[in-house]
C-alpha positions in Angstrom: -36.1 31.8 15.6 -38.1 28.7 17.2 -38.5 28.0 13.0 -34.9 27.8 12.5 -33.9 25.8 15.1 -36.4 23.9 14.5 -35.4 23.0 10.6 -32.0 22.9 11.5 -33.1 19.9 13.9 -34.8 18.3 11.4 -32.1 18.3 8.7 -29.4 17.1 11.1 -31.8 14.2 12.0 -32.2 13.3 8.2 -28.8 13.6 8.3 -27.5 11.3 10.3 -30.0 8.5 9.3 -28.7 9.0 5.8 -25.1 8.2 7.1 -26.6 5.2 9.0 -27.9 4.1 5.9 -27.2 -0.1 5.4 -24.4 -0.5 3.0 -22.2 -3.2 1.5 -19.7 -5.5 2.9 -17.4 -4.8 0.5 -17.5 -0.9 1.5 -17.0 -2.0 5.2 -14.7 -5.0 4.8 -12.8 -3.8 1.6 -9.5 -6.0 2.4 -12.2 -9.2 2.1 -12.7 -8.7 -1.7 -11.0 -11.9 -3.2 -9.6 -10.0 -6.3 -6.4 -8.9 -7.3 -6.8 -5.7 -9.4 -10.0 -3.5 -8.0 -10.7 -0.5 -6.2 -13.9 1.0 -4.2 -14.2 4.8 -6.1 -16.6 7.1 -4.6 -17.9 10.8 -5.7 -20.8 12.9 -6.2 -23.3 11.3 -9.3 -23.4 12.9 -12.2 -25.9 12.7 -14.8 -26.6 9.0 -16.0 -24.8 8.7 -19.0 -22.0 10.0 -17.8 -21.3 8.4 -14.6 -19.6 5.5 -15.6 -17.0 7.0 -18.3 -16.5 9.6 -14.7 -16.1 6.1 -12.8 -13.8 4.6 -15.2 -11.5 7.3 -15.4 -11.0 8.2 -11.8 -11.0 4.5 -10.7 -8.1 4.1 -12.8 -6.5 7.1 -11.8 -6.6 5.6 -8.5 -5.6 2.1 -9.4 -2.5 3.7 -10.4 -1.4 5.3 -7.6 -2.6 2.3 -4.8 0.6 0.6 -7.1 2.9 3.5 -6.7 2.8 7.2 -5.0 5.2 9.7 -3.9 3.7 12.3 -1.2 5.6 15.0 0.1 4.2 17.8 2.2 5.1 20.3 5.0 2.9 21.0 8.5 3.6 24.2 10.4 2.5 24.3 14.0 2.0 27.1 17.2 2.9 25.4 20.2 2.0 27.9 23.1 0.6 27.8 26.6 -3.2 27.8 25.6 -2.4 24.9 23.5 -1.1 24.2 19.6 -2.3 25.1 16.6 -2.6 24.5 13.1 -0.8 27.8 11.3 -0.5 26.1 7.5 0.2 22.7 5.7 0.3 21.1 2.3 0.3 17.9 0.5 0.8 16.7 -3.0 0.8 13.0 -4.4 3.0 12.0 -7.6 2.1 9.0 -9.7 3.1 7.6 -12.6 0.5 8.8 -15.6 1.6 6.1 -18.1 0.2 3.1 -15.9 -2.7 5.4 -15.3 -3.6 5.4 -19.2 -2.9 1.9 -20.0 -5.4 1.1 -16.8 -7.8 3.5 -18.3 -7.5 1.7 -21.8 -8.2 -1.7 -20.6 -11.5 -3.8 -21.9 -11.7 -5.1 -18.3 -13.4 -2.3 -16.6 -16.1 -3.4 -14.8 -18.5 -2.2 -11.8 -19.4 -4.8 -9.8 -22.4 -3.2 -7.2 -22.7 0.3 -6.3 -24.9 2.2 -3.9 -25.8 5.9 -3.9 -27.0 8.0 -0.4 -29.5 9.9 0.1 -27.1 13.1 0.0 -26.0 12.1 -3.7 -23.0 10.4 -3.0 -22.1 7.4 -5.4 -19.6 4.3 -4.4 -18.7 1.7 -6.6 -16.9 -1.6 -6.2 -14.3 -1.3 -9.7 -12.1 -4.6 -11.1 -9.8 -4.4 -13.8 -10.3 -8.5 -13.9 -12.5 -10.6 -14.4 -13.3 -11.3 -10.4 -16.3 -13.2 -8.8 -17.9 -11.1 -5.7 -18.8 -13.5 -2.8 -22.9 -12.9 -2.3 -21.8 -12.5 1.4 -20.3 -9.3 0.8 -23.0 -8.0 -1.3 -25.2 -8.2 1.6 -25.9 -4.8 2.9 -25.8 -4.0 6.7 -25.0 -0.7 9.3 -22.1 -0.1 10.6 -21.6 -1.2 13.8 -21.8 1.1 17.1 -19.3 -0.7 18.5 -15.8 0.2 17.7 -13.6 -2.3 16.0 -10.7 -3.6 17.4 -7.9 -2.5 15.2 -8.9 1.4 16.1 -7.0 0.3 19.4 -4.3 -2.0 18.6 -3.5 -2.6 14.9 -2.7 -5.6 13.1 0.6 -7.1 12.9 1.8 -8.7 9.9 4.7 -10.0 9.0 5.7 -8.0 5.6 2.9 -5.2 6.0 2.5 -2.2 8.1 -1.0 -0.7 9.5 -2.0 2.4 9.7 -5.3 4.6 11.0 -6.6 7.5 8.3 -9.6 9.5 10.0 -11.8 12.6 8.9 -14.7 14.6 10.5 -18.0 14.5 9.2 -18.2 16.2 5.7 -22.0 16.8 4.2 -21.2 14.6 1.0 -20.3 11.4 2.0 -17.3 11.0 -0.3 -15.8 13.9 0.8 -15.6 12.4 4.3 -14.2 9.3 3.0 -12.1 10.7 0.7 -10.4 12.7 3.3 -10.5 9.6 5.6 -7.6 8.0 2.8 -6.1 11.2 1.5 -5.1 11.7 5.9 -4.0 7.6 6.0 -1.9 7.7 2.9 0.0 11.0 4.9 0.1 9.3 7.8 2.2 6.5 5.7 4.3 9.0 4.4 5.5 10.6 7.6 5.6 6.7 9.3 8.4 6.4 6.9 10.0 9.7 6.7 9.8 13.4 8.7 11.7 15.6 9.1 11.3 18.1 12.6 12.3 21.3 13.5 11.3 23.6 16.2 11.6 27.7 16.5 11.4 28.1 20.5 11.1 31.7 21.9 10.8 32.9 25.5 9.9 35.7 26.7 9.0 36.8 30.8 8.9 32.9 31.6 6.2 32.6 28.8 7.6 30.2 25.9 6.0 30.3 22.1 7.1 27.1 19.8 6.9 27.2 16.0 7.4 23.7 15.0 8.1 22.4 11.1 7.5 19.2 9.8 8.2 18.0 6.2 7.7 14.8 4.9 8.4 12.4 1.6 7.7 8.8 0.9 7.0 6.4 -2.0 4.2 4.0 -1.1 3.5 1.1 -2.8 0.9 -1.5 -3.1 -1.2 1.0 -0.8 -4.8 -0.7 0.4 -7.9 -0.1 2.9 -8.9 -3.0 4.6 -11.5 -1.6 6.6 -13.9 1.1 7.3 -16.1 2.2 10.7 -17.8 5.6 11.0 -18.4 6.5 14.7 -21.7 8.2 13.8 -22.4 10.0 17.3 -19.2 11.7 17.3 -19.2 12.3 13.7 -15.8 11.0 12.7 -14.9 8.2 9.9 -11.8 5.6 10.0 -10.0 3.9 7.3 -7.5 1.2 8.4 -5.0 0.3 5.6 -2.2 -1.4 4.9 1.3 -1.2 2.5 4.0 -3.4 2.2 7.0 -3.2 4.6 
């Protein structure tokens, strides 16, 4: 038993100094890349050869849909005494395909620095242009223990709104990120339009709530602008940002 713990102490330790790995600027600071038409994709490596046609084709996918979504979706929650609770939920995200392909036929793919960690995740900086990438944010560093400001107060911008996207810790790292976005872009999506219903029921002074929530949005011109992973608690944040 002493064994087990033991390994199991050991693996969560390798863990977390993979996460705490140094890593670009442009994966902390993505809203400081000076270029139009680019995107930061992440996944689990393949084998060589076939990583960047992978790359290419879900970097484009996701060009696509930064431009333009549609996300609609439904939550279902149990609001009792002992506290709420998560009974089921959905979310699916619309784009349009015909951009996708003409993104994906472009000559002006290009991967501009990537970085792989030690759990076999891979994250690449992706331009559709031709785009020159300031050394600065090339330069690898840790994130920092300290939380960043906009996790309290968000930025105001005249023309823009802000918005928080967070995940818990995943084993793959671009799973967690991933999840980080795919919770901000719903987040978006219910900023701008939800719907709320509630199903109370009481019984001997004791009340049970079943409360509905659907939501639909288009988003356009969707970015992150910023990442921070709080690494003792085990929880990543995106901020990003859409037009008003």
């Amino acid at each position: 038993m002493n064994r087990v713990i033991k390994i199991f102490l050991l693996l969560s330790e390798f863990h977390l100094f993979a996460q705490s790995q140094p890593v670009p600027r442009w994966f902390i600071e993505q809203g400081q890349v000076p270029c139009s038409n680019f995107v930061v994709q992440f996944s689990r490596p393949y084998y060589k050869d076939s990583i960047k046609p992978y790359v290419r084709y879900f970097a484009s996918k996701k060009y696509a849909s930064s431009k333009s979504m549609t996300i609609f979706g439904a939550n279902l929650n149990w609001k009792t005494e002992a506290g709420n609770y998560a009974v089921s939920g959905y979310e699916k995200i619309a784009f349009d395909t015909n951009a996708f392909f003409e993104i994906y036929k472009s000559n002006n793919f290009k991967i501009n620095d990537w970085f792989v960690t030690p759990n076999n995740s891979f994250f690449a900086l992706v331009t559709m242009e031709d785009c020159d990438i300031p050394k600065s944010l090339l330069q690898k560093e840790r994130f920092s223990k300290k939380a960043p400001k906009w996790l309290e107060n968000l930025p105001e911008e005249k023309g823009y709104e802000y918005c928080i996207g967070s995940c818990d810790q995943y084993y793959y790292d671009y799973r967690t990120w991933e999840e980080a976005e795919k919770h901000a872009i719903k987040q978006l999506a219910i900023m701008k339009y939800s719907k709320n219903s509630a199903l109370m029921k009481t019984e001997d002074n004791v009340g049970d709530e079943i409360q509905d929530q659907t939501f639909q949005a288009t988003i356009t011109n969707y970015q992150v602008i910023s990442r921070w992973a709080d690494l003792k608690n085990g929880i990543y944040y995106v901020l990003v940002r859409i037009k008003s």
